[in-house]
C-alpha positions in Angstrom: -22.6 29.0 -5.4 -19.1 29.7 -6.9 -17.9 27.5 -9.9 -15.4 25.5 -7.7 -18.4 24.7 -5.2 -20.6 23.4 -7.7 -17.8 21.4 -9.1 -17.3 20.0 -5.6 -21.0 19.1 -5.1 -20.8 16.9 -8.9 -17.7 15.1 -8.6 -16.2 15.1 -5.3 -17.2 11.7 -3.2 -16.8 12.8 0.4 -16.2 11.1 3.6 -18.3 11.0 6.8 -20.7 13.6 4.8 -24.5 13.5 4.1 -24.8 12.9 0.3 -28.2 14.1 -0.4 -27.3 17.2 1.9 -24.2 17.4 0.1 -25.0 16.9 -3.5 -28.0 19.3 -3.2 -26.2 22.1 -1.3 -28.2 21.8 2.1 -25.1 20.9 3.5 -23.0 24.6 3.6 -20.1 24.3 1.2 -16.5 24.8 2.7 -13.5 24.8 1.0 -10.3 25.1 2.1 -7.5 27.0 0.3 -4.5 27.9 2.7 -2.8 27.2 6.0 0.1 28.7 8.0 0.1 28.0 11.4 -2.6 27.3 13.4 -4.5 29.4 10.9 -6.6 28.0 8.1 -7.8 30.5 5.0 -11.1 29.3 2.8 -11.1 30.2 -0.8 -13.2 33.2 0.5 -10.4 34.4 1.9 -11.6 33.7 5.5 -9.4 33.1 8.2 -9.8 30.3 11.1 -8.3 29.0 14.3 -7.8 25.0 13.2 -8.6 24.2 17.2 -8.7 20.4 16.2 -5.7 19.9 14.2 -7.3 18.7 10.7 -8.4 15.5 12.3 -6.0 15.5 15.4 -2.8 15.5 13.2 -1.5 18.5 11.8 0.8 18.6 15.6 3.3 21.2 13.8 0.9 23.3 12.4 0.3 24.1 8.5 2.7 25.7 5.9 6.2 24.5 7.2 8.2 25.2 4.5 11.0 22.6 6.1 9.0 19.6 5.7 8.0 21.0 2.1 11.5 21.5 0.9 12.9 17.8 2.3 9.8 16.4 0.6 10.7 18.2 -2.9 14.4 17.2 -2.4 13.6 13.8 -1.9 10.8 13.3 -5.1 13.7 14.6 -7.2 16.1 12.1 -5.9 13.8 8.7 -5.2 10.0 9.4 -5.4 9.3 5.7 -5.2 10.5 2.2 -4.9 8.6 -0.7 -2.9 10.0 -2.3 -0.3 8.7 -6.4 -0.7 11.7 -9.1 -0.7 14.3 -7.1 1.6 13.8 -3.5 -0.6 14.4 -0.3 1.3 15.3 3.2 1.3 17.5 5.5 3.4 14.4 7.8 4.8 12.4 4.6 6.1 15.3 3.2 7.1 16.4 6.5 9.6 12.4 6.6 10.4 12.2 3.2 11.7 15.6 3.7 14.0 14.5 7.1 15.4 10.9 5.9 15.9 12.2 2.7 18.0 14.8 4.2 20.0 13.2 8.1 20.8 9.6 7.6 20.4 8.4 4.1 20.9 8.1 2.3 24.6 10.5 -0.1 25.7 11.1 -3.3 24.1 9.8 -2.3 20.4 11.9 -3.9 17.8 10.3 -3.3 13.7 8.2 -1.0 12.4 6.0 -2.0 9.9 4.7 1.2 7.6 0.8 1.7 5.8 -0.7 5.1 4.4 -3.3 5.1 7.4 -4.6 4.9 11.0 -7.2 2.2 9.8 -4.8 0.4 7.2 -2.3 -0.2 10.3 -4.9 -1.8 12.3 -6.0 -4.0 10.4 -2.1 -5.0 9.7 -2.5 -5.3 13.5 -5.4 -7.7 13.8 -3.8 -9.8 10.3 -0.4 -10.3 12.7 -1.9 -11.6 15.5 -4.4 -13.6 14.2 -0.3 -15.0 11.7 1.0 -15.2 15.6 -1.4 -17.4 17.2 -1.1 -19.2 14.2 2.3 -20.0 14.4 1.8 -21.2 17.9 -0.7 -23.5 16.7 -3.8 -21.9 18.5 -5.9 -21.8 15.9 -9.1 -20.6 18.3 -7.0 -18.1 19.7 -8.7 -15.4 17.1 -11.2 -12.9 19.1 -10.4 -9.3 19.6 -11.7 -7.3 22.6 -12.5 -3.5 21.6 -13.9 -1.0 23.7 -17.3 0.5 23.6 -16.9 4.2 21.9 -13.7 3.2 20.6 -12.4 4.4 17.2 -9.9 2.2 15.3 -10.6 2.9 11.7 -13.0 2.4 9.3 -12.0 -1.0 7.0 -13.9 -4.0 7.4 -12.2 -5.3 10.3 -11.2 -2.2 12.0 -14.7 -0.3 11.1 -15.8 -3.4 13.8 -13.2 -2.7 16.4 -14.4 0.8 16.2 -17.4 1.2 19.0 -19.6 4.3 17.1 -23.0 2.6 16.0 -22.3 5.1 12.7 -19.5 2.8 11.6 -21.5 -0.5 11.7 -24.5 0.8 10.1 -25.6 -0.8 6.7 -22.1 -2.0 6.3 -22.9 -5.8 7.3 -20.6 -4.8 10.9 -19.5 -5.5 13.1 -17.0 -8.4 12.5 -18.1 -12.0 14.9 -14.3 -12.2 16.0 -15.0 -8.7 18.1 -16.3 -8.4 21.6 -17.0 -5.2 23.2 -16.0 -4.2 26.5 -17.3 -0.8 28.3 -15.9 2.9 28.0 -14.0 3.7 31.2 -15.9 7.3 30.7 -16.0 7.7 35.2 -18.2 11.0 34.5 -20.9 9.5 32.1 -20.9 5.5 33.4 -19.7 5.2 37.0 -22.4 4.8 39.9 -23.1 8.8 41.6 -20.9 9.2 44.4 -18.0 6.4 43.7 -14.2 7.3 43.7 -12.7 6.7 40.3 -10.7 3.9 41.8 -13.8 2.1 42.3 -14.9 2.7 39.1 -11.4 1.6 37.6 -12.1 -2.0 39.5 -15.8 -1.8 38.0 -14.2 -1.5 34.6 -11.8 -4.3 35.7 -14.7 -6.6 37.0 -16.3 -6.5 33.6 -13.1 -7.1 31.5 -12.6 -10.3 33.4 -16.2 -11.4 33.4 -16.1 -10.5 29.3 -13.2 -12.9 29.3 -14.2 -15.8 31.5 -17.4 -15.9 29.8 -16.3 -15.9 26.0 -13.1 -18.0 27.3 -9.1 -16.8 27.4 -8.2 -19.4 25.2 -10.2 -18.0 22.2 -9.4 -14.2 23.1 -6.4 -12.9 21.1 -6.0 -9.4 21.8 -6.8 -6.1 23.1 -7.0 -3.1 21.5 -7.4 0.6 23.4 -6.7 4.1 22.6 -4.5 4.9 26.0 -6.9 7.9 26.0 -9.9 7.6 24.3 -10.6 10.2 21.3 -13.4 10.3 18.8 -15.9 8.5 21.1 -16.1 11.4 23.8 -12.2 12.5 24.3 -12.0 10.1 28.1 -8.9 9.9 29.9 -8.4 7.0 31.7 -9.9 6.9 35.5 -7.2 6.4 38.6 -5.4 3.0 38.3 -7.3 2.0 35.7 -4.0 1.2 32.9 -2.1 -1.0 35.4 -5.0 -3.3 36.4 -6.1 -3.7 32.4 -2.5 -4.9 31.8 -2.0 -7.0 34.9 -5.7 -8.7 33.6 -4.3 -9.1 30.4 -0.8 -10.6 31.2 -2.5 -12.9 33.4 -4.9 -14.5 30.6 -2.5 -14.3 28.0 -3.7 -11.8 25.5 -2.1 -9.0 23.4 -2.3 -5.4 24.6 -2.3 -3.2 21.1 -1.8 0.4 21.8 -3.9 2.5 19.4 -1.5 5.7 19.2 -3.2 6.8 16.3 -4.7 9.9 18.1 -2.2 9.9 21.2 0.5 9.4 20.0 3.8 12.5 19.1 2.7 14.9 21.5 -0.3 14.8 22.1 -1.5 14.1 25.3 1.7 16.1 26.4 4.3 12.4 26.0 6.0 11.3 23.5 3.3 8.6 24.0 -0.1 7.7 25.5 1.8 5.0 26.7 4.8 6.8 28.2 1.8 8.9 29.8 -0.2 6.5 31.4 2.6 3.6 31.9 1.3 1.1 29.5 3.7 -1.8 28.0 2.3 -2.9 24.7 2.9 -6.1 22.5 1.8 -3.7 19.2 1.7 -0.1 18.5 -0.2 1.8 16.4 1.0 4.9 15.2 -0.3 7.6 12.0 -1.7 11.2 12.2 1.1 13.1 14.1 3.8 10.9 12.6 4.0 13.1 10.0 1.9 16.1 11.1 -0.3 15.1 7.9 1.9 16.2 5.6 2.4 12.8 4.0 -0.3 9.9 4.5 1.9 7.6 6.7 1.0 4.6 9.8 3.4 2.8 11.5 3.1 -1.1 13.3 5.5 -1.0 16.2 6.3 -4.7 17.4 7.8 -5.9 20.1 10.2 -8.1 20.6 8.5 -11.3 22.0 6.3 -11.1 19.3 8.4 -10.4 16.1 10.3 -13.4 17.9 7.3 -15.6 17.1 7.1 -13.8 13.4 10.9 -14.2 12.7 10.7 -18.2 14.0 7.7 -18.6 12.4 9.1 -17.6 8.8 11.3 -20.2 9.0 8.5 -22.9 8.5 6.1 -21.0 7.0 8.0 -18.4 4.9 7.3 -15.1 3.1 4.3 -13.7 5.2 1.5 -12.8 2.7 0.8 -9.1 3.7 2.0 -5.7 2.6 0.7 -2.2 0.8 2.3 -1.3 -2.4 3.1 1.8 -0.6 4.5 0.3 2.6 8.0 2.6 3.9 6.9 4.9 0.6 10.2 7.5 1.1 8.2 10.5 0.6 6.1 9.8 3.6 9.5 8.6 5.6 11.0 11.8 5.0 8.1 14.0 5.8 8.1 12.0 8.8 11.6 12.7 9.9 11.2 16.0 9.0 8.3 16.4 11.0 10.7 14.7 14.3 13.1 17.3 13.9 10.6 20.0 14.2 8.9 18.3 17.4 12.6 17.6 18.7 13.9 21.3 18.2 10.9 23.3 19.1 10.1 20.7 22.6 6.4 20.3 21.1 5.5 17.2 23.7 6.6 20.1 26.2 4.7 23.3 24.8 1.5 20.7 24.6 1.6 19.6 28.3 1.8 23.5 28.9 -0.4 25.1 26.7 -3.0 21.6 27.1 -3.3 22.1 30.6 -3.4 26.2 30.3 -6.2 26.0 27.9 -7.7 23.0 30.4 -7.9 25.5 33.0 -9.5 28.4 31.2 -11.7 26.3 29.6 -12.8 25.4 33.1 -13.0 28.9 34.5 -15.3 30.0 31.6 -17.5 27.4 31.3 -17.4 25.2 34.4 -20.4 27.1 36.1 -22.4 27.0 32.6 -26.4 25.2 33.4 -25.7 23.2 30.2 -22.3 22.1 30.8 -21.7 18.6 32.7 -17.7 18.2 32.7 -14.5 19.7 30.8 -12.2 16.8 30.7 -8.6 16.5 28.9 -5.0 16.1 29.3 -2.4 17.2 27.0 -3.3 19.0 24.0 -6.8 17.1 23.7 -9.9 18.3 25.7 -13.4 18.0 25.5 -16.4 19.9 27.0 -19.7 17.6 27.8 -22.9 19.5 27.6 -25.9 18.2 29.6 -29.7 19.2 29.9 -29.0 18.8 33.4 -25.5 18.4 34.7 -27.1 18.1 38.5 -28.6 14.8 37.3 -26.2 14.1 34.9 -29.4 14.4 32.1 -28.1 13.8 28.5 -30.1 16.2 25.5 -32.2 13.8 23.2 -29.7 12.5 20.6 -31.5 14.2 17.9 -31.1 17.6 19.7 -27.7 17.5 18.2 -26.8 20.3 20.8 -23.1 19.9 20.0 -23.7 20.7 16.4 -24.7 24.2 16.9 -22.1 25.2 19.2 -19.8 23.7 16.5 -21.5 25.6 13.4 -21.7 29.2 15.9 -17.6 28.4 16.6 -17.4 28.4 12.7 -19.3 31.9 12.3 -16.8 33.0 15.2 -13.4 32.1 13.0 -12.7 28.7 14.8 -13.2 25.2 13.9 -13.7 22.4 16.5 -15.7 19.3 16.4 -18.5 17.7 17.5 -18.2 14.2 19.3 -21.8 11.8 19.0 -24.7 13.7 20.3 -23.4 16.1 23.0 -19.5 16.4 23.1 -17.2 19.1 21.5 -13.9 18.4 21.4 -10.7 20.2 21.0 -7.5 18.8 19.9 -5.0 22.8 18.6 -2.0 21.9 16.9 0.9 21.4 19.6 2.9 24.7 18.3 -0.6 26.8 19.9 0.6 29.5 22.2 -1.0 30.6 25.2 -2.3 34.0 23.8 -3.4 31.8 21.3 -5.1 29.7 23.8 -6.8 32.7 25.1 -8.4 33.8 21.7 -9.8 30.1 21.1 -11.4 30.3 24.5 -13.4 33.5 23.4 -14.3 32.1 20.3 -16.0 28.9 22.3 -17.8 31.7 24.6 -19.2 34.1 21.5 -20.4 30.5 20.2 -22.0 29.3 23.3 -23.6 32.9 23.8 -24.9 32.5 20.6 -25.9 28.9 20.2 -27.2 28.0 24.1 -28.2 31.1 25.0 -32.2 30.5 24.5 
């Protein structure tokens, strides 16, 4: 164990990792020391494919020295000032116009700016709890979130999120949440039904959820368009147009979770632009910078920042903001990281290179006897193993059969990730070529040879 490892191990308080495992070095160390690319480099001096982008958000890939340089120039000139009581700056103030009028959906009006995916939805759930509020319906307050959902991991949001991990000895989830299922068509519709009738399944037990807990004391709903860490599951047929014609009808607030989605992605500008979905609120963070800043953005629309803006008027200042809200340096890594996507037609490449990869990842694997279905669109794609994909028969959850396809990728130079018990998913930055495509499906077969082939 090098010096820097054992360093790691005593100070350094991870996320999502085992801390016994950690601490005692069962858990393999790994230690990241360079990127260019779609190429990662340990402090080994290893190389690796990144095939999942970070954590979905490195769209532009590592080591543009563009977005570097802008960031410098702008730490010399402002590195900070808040923006409570009317403050700004010029880079947030160019962010929020190009982000309403190129990248948001129709009828977005303000963006509201935190450091994080989680930090922006719980902003979300604080402003429409201030919304019903204003209008005076006070039991207007639940949230409907989907089963295998991810929307963060704060106290409200680590609630929304539908991953049993999240609520576990954390005193979750939240009372103001109800849970509706995951439109997953492969893993929950009946054998032998078109996805359309599983769309009006899905649509059936929305309505039932809010009949029974009452539309009058639901608030909101909050979706991924596509869903991500729970299983990577695009929508089935119809299914976005019926939600939204539910929820208009009932009165609740569609927010659009763009965390993952969102800048490319699923081969859009948007989920939204990509499935046709017309939000109230929009959350965006990951790609919005490529993660070369920590930055999330609140999109509102304009009926609703109506209600904010006459609402002020009788209640004034709204109590809510981050120190760092619109902080410039994440503004201008952000608009650097648009004129990169803009000049180089990334939304483009990933709709190509998504549904290349898609297709070879089909024609490698799609006969495999542990391999169920190979689902994606865009530049996000999952393969769902099964003990026996005739029957649709999941592996145990503790097999953890994902895990060591995962680890063998890792031996093989590339690094994807494993989604609950059976799932791995792949999310390449959006600058990945089709050659490079190719070499990332090899990689996935040397794994599977060596990880399923007993």
């Amino acid at each position: 164990m090098t010096l820097l490892e054992q360093l790691d191990r005593q100070h350094f308080f991870h996320p999502g990792t085992h801390a016994y495992d950690h601490a005692t070095g069962t858990l393999p160390g790994f230690i990241i020391g360079e990127g260019r690319g779609i190429h990662l480099t340990d402090v080994a001096g290893r190389e690796y494919i990144d095939g999942f982008s970070g954590l979905y958000c490195v769209n532009v890939g590592y080591g543009r020295d563009e977005i570097a340089e802008r960031m410098a120039a702008q730490c010399k000139r402002l590195s900070y000032y808040h923006t409570y009581v009317g403050s700004a700056n010029e880079p947030v103030i160019e962010l929020s116009r190009r982000l309403i009028e190129d990248w948001a959906p129709p009828g977005m009006v303000k963006v509201f700016y935190g450091m994080s995916g989680s930090d922006a939805n719980e902003t979300q759930i604080k402003l429409v709890w201030y919304y019903n509020n204003i209008l005076g319906r006070k039991n207007k307050k639940k949230i409907i979130a989907r089963d295998r959902a991810y929307h963060g991991s704060g106290i409200v949001t680590g609630a929304l999120t539908g991953l049993p991990a999240y609520h576990a000895n954390f005193d979750s989830p939240f009372d103001r949440v109800v849970r509706a299922m995951c439109p997953d068509y492969y893993r929950n519709a009946v054998p032998g039904s078109s996805e359309a009738d599983f769309t009006a399944h899905c649509v059936a037990e929305l309505e039932s959820l809010i009949e029974r807990e009452g539309a009058d004391t639901i608030a909101a709903f909050i979706a991924e368009p596509m869903n991500g860490t729970g299983g990577i599951v695009p929508p089935p047929e119809g299914y976005w147009p019926a939600v939204q014609a539910l929820l208009r009808r009932h009165d609740i607030l569609l927010i659009a979770d763009e965390v993952v989605c969102g800048f490319g992605r699923l081969g859009a500008r948007t989920g939204c632009e990509r499935f046709g979905i017309a939000p109230d609120l929009l959350t965006f963070a990951k790609g919005l910078t490529s993660a070369y800043a920590p930055l999330s953005a609140v999109v509102v629309g304009e009926a609703f920042w109506d209600v904010l803006m006459s609402g002020s008027r009788e209640h004034g200042v709204m109590g809510h903001g981050w120190t760092y809200s619109g902080h410039p340096l994440g503004a201008i890594a952000g608009l650097a990281n648009l004129d990169i996507m803009e000049r180089e037609r990334l939304v483009d490449n990933a709709d190509d290179v998504g549904g290349y990869l898609l297709e070879r990842l089909r024609a490698a694997f799609g006969a495999h006897r542990l391999v169920g279905d190979i689902r994606g669109v865009g530049m996000l794609m999952a393969i769902q193993l099964m003990q026996d994909p005739a029957t649709r028969t999941p592996f145990p959850p503790e097999r953890r059969i994902n895990a060591g396809v995962v680890a063998a990728a890792r031996e093989h130079g590339l690094l994807i990730r494993a989604l609950g018990a059976d799932i791995v998913g792949f999310a390449p930055p959006l600058i990945t070529t089709r050659e490079q495509a190719d070499d990332i499906v090899a990689r996935v077969q040397a794994a599977f040879d060596d990880a399923l082939s007993g």
